[in-house]
VOGU-3710 file (C-alpha; in Angstrom, 3 decimals, decimal comma):
1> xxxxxxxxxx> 19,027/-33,549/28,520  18,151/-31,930/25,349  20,441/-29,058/25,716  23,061/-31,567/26,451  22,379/-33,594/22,994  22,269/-29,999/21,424  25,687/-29,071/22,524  27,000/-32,421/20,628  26,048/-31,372/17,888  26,012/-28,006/17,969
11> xxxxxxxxxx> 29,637/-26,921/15,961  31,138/-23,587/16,632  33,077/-22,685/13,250  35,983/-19,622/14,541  36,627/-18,018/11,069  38,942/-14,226/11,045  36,479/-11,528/10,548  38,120/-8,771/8,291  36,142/-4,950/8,747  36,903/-2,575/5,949
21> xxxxxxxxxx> 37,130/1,025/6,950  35,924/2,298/3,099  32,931/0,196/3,176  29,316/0,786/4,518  26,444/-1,425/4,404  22,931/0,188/3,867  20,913/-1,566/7,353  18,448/-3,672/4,411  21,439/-5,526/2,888  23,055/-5,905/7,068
31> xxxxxxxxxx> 19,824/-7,179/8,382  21,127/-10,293/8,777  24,656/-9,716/10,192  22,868/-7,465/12,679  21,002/-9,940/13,858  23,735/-12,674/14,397  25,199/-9,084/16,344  22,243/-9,294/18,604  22,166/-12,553/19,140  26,145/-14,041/19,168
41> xxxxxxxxxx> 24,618/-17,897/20,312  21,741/-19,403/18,431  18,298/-18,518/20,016  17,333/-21,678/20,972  16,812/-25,280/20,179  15,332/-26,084/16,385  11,629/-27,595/17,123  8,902/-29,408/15,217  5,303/-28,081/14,741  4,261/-29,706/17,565
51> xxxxxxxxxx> 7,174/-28,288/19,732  9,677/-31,691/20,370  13,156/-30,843/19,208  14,649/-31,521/16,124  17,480/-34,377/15,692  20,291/-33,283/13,330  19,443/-36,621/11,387  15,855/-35,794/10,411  17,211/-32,735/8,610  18,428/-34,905/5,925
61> xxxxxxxxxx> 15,485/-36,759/4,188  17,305/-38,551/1,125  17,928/-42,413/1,397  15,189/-42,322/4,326  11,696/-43,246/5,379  10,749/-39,862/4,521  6,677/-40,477/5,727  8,062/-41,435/8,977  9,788/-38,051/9,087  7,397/-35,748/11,262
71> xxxxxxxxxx> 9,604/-32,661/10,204  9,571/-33,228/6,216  5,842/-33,791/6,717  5,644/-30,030/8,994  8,203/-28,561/6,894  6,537/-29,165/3,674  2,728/-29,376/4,348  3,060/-25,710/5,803  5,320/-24,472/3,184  2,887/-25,357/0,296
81> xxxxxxxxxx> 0,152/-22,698/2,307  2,578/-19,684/3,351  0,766/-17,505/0,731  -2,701/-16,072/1,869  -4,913/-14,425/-1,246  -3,174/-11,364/-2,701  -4,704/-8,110/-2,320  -6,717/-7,418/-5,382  -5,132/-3,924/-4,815  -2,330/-2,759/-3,639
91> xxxxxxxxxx> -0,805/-5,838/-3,362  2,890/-4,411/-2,744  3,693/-2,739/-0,120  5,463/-2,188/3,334  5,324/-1,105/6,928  6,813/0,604/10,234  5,448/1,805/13,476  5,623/4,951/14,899  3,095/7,520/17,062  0,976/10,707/16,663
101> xxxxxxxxxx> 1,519/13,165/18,899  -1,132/16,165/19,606  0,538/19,433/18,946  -2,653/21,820/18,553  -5,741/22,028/20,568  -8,521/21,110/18,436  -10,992/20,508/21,139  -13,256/23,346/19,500  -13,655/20,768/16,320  -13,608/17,267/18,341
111> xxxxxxxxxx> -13,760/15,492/21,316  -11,959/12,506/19,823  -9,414/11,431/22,451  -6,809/10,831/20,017  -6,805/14,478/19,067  -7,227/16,211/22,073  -4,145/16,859/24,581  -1,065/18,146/23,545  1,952/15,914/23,943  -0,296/13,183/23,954
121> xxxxxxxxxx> 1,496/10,141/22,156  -0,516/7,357/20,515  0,938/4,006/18,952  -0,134/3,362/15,613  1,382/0,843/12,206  1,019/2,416/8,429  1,334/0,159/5,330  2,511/1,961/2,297  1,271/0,215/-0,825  1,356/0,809/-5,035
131> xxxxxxxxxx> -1,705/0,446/-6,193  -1,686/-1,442/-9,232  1,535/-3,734/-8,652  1,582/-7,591/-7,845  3,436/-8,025/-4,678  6,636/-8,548/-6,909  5,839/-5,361/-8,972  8,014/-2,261/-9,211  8,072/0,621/-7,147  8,343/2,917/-9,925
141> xxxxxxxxxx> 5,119/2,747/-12,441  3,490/5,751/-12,890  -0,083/5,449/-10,706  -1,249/5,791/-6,784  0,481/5,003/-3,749  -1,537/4,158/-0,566  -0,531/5,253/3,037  -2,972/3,306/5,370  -2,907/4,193/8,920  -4,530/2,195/12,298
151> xxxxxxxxxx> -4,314/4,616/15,083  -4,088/2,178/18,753  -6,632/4,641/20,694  -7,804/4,207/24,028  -11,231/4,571/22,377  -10,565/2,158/20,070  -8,770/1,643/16,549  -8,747/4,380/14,214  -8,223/3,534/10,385  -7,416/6,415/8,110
161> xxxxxxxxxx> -6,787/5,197/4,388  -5,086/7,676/2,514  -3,619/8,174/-1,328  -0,563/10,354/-2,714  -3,145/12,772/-4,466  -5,965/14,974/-2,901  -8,911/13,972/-5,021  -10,371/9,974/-5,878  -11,551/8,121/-9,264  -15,388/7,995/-8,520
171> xxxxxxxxxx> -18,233/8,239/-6,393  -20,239/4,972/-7,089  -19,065/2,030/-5,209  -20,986/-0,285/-7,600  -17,990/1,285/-10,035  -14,802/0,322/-8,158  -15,071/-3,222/-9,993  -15,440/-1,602/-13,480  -12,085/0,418/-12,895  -9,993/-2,281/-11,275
181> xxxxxxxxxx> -10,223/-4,198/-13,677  -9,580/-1,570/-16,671  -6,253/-0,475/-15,138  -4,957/-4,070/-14,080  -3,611/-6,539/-16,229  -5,816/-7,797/-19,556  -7,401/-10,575/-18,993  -5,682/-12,498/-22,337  -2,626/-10,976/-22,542  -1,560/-10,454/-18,470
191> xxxxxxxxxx> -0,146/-6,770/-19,272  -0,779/-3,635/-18,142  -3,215/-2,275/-21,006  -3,392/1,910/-21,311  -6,526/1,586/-24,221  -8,700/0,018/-21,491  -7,699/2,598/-19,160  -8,340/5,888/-21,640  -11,841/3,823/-23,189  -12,931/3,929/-19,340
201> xxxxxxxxxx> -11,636/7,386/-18,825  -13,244/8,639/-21,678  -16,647/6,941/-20,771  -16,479/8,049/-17,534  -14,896/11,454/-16,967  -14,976/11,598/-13,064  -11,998/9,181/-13,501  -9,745/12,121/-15,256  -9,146/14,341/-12,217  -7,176/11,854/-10,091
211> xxxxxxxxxx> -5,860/10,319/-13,536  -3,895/14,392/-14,186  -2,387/13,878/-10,821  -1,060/10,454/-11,888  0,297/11,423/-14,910  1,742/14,844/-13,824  5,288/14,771/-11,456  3,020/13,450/-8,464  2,516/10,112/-10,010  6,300/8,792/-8,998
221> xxxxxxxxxx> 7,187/10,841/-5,878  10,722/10,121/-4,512  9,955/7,121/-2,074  6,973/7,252/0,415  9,102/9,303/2,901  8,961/12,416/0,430  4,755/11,929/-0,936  1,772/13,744/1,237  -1,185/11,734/2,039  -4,890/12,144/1,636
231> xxxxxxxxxx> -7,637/10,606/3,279  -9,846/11,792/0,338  -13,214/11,833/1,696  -14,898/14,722/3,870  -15,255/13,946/7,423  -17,659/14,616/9,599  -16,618/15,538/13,534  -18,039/16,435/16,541  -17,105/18,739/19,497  -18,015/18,039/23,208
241> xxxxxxxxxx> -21,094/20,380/22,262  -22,583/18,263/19,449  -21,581/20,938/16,920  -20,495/18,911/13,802  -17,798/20,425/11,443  -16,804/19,139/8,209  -13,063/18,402/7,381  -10,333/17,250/4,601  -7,272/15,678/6,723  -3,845/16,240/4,949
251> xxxxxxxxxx> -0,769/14,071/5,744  2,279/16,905/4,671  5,562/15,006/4,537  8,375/17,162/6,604  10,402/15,283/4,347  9,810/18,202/1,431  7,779/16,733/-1,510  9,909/15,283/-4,010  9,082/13,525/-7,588  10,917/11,380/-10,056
261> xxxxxxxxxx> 10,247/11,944/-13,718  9,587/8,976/-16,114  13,474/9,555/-17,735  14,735/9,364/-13,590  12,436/6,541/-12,943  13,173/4,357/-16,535  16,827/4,338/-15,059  16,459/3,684/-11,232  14,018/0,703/-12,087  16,408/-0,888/-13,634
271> xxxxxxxxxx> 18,973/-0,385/-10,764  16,933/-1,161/-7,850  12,712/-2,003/-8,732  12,111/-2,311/-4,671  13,489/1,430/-3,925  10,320/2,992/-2,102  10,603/-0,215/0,878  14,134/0,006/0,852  14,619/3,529/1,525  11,914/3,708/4,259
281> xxxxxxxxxx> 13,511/1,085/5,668  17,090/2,715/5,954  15,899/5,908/6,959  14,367/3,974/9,673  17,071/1,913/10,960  19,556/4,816/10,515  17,152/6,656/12,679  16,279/9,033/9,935  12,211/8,851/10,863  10,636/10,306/8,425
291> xxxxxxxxxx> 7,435/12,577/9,525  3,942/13,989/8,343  2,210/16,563/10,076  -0,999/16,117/10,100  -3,777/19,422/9,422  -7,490/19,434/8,582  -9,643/22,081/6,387  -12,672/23,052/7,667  -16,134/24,120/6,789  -18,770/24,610/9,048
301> xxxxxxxxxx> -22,653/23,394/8,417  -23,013/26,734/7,454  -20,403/26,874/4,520  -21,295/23,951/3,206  -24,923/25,044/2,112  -22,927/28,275/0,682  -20,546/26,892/-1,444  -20,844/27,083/-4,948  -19,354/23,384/-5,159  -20,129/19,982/-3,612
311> xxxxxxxxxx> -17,539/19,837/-0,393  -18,272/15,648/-0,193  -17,744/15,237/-4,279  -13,981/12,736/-3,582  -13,540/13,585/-7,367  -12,758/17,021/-6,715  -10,854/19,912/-4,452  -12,167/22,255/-2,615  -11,789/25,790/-3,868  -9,213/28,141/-2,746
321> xxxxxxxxxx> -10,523/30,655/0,071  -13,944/28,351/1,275  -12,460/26,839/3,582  -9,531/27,519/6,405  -6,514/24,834/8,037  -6,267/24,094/11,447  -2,987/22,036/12,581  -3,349/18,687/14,822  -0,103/16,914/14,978  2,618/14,350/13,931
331> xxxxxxxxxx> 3,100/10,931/12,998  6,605/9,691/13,052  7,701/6,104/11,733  10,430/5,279/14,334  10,449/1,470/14,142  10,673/-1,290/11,271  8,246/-4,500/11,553  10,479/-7,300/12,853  8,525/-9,515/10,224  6,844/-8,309/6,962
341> xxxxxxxxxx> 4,178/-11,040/6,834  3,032/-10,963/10,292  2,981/-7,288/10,776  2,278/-5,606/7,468  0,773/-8,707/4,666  -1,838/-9,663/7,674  -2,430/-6,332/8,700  -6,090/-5,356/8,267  -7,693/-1,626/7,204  -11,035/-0,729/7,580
351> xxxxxxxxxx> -12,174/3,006/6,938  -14,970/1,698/8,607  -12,596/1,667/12,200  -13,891/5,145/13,380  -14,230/6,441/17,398  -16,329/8,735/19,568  -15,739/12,219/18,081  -15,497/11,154/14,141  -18,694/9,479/13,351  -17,102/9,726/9,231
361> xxxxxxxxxx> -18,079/10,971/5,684  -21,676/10,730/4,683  -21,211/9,939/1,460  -22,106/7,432/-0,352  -18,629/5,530/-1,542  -17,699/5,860/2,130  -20,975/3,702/3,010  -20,015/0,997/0,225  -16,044/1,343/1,396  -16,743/0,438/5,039
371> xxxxxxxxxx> -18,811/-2,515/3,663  -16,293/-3,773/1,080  -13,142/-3,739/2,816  -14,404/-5,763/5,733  -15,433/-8,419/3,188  -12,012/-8,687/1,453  -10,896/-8,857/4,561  -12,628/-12,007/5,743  -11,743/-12,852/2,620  -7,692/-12,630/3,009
381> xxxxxxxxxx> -7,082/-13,356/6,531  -10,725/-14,911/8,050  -13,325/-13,663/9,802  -11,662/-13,228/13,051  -8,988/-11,140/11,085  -9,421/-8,526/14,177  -7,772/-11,233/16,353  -4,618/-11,111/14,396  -1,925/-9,014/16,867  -1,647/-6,316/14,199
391> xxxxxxxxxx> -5,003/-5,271/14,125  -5,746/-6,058/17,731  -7,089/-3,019/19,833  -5,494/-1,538/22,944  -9,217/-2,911/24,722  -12,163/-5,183/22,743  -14,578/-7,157/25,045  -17,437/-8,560/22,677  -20,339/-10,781/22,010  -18,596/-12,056/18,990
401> xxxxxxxxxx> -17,441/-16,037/19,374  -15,362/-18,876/17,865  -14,818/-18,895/13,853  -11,772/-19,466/12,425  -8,535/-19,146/14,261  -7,390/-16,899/15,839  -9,764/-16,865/18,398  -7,638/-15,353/21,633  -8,959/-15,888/24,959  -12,696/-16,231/22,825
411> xxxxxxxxxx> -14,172/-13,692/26,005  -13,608/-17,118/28,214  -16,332/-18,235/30,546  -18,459/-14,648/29,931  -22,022/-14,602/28,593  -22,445/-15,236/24,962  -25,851/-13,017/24,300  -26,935/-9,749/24,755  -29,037/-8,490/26,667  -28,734/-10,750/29,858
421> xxxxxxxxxx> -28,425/-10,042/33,670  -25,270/-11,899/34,472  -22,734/-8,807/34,286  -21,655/-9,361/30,717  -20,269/-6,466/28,577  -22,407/-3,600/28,314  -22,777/-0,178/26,854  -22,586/3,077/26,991  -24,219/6,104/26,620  -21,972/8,602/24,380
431> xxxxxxxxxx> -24,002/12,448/24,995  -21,365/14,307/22,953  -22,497/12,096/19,882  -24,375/14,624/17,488  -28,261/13,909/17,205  -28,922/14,894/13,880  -27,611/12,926/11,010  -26,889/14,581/7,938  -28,123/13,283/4,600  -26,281/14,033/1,340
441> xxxxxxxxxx> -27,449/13,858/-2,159  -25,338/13,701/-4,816  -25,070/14,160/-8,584  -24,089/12,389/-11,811  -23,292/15,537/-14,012  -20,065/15,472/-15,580  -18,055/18,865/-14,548  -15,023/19,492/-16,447  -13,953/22,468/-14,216  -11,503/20,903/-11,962
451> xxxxxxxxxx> -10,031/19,258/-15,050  -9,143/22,786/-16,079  -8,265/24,478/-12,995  -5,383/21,306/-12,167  -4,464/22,262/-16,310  -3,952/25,866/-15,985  -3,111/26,514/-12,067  -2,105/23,024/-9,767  0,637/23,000/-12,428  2,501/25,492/-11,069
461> xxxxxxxxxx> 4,695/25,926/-14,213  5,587/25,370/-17,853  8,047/22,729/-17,118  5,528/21,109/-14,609  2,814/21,234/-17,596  5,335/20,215/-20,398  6,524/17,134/-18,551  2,305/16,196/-18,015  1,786/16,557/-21,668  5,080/14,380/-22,512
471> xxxxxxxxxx> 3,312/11,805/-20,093  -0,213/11,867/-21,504  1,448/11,877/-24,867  3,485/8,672/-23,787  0,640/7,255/-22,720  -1,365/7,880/-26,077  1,429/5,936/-28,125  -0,169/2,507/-27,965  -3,524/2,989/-27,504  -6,046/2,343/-30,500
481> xxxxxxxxxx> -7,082/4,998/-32,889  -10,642/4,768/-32,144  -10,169/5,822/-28,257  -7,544/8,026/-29,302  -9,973/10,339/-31,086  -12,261/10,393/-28,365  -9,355/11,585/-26,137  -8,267/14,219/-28,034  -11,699/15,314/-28,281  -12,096/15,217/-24,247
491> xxxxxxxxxx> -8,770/17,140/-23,861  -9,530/19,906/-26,217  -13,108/20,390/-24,156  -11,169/20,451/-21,056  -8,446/23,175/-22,551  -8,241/23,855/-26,229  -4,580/24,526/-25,402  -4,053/21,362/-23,993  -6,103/19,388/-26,379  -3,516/21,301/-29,038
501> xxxxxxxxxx> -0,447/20,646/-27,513  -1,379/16,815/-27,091  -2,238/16,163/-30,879  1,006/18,256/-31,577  3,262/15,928/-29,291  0,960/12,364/-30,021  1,982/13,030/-33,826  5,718/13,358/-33,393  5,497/10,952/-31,219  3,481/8,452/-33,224
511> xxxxxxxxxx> 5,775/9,043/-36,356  8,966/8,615/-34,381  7,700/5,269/-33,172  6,766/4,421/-37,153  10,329/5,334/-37,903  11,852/3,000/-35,486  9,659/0,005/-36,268  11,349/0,678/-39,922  14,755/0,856/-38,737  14,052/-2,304/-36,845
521> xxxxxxxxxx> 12,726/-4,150/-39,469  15,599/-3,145/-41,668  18,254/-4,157/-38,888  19,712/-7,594/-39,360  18,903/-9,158/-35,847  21,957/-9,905/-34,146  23,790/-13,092/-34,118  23,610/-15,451/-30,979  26,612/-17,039/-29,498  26,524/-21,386/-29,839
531> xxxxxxxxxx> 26,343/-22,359/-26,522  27,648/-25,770/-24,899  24,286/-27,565/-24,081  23,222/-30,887/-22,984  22,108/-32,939/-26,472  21,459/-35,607/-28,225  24,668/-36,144/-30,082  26,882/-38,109/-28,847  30,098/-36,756/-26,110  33,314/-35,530/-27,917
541> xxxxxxxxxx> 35,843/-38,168/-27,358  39,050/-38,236/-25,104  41,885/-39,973/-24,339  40,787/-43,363/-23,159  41,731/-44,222/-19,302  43,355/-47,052/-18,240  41,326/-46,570/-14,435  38,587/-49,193/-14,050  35,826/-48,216/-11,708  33,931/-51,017/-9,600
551> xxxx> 30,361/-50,556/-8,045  29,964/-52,773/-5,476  25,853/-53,251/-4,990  25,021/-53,824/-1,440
//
């Protein structure tokens, strides 16, 4: 019957299509048109909440008994709670899916199933996130870029959280707070405020190792397809054997690494501020899928009491020649989420999410991390947040009930406690897993080293270096002569020739911006067009009409 009362209304409008041979549509601005493509009759009948089809009359609410209208109500009460919390970081972002497939043996290293077997395929979603940005942000300010990945194992989901540079901001967790909130928005004005973020700096140096990567050509690559990725901390893994080895994944794009400069990026902001999601996106749907292969270096337990460094410091690199690179695989993003909110804004990372063969870091910010992003999650998306079909594993049976929706199948009719004798889930004895547990201090001295080896050697040249001193400079314009002092100080210890070159540029700079605050001042400001608003004088007058119009009252 319905489908009958659907055909009366349903209007088929025959308009002539016209195709123009000179004209091509990126897929992100024919996502629409595509899908009418795919689907040439409507996909089905328009429904309430509650599931009973909609009449063609209830879609029109004025001169109505709009409370008796069931679909205003669903329409309306749902609308005002689409939005879930933001992220408190890196709040814009996207997604595809894709797979990793084995191309080494690494079974020497670990028994981790995802890693072992080559040609083995495994699903797997990535978000890739700015770290700083609201969700309506640009794509191109100058700071990190996040590249999470959850790895569908038959062991279990594997989260790897990565950034754009090698090394992190600190090794506290009680810090993180301290330095989200110095390099987000002021909390009087709402902008982005660089003095807060050089006072912190300055207090605490740790944070000036992955601040030189930001502010040198890696802070803006060319889209996510053309940035590495870096899990940052040191993992510990595990061969069939027990024997532990201690590794630094790398992400390498096979796109070729690629940056913008801040000139490149002023003017493509302006053009298009959501560049990074739309270009994955078309390289996706034009089957374009972009690639990282995926490597590990390696110390042994041995190396690691011989270094001369701390290998599980996140603040710094490992030195060249300590270590060697063993290759594991690819990921490939092949497919586009089919919705944004339900595949990549719900979509839950935990570095936490390990499997049999990767027990993790043993640091310390890795303990607080696996703590901290579970909470935000329950936070965002509830505590059953591993229920949502994103985050779902290939295989979960647990003793874990009820909560807020979604709850699935809730493990049905099965017992609810552990231990009990009535064939509930049970456990398993894992006699690969290492039995010693290794227990890392670490230290709060302040080591200025890898500040000068990224000066004088990761910037491979003189145009590299120039363009990170025109950025620091930049960045020095509006920040307050009290912190400035302090960071010219701090630069000079790092490098006298850098701490030179910086006071050089900051006082050009700072005298160019006097000179065009005077030539502003001095500038008459420009005149502004009268325009034809609504006001209170009264309407110009014209010719009188003879009509006379009658409103009849019913």
């Amino acid at each position: 019957m319905w489908s009958i009362v659907a055909c009366l209304f349903y209007v088929v409008v025959y308009a002539e299509s016209l195709q123009y041979a000179n004209v091509t549509y990126e897929p992100a601005a024919r996502q629409l048109f595509d899908f009418k493509r795919d689907h040439p009759v409507p996909v089905g009948l328009w429904t309430k909440n509650s599931g009973d089809p909609t009449e063609i009359r209830d879609t029109i609410t004025i001169n109505s008994d709009q409370f008796n209208n069931q679909l205003l109500l669903d329409t309306m009460l749902t609308f005002d709670g689409e939005r879930i919390p933001e992220r408190v970081v890196h709040a814009k972002g996207t997604g595809a899916f894709g797979y990793f497939e084995v191309t080494h043996d690494v079974s020497k290293y670990t028994y981790a199933d995802v890693f072992n077997g080559i040609g083995k395929k495994t699903p797997l979603v990535v978000r890739l996130s700015s770290a700083l940005q609201n969700a309506g942000g640009s794509d191109f300010a100058r700071e990190l870029r996040g590249m999470s990945i959850k790895f569908y194992t038959r062991e279990g989901n594997l989260d790897i959280l990565c950034l754009q540079t090698p090394v992190y901001l600190y090794r506290d967790p009680m810090f993180f707070l301290n330095l989200v909130h110095a390099f987000k928005r002021n909390p009087q004005t709402g902008l982005f405020d660089v003095t807060s973020v050089w006072d912190l700096t300055t207090q605490r140096p740790a944070i000036a190792h992955n601040f030189f990567w930001t502010l040198a050509d890696y802070g803006i690559p060319n889209g996510y397809r053309r940035m590495d990725a870096f899990p940052i901390h040191t993992y510990e893994i595990s061969n069939k054997h027990g024997e532990r080895h201690y590794v630094r994944f790398n992400f390498r794009t096979e796109q070729g690494f690629s940056a913008i400069t801040s000139a490149q990026a002023a003017v493509m902001q302006g053009q298009d501020p959501d560049f990074f999601n739309r270009d994955l996106y078309n390289a996706i749907e034009q089957g374009n899928f972009p690639a990282w292969k995926l490597e590990m270096d390696v110390l042994t337990p041995h190396d690691i009491q011989t270094v001369d460094y701390d290998p599980f410091d996140v603040t710094r690199l490992w030195k060249n020649g300590t270590f060697f690179t063993v290759q594991i695989g690819r990921l490939v993003l092949n497919k586009n989420v089919e919705n944004q909110f339900r595949d990549v804004e719900q979509g839950a990372f935990n570095p936490g999410a390990l499997v049999p063969g990767i027990p993790g870091p043993p640091d310390f910010l890795f303990r607080g991390r696996r703590m901290f992003y579970r909470d935000t999650q329950n936070y965002r998306l509830g505590r059953n947040h591993n229920k949502i079909f994103v985050n779902m594993p290939l295989y979960a049976k647990t003793y874990v009930r009820d909560g807020t929706p979604p709850t699935r199948l809730n493990m049905k009719n099965a017992p609810n406690y552990w231990p009990n004798s009535f064939n509930g889930p049970i456990p398993y004895v894992d006699e690969k897993r290492p039995r010693q547990k290794l227990q890392v201090l670490e230290s709060n001295a302040i080591d200025l080293e890898p500040l000068s080896n990224f000066y004088n050697h990761i910037l491979e040249d003189e145009g590299h270096r120039q363009r990170f001193i025109n950025n620091v400079v930049l960045s020095l314009v509006p920040v307050t002569p009290p912190v400035v002092q302090r960071v010219l100080k701090f630069l000079h210890l790092i490098d006298k020739d850098l701490g030179k070159r910086v006071t050089v540029g900051l006082e050009v700079a700072l005298a160019q911006a006097a000179a065009e605050q005077a030539a502003a001042q001095a500038t008459p400001p420009p005149s502004v067009p009268i325009r034809n608003v609504p006001t209170a004088d009264a309407p110009p007058k014209h010719p009188v009409s003879k009509d006379v119009y009658k409103i009849r009252i019913l």
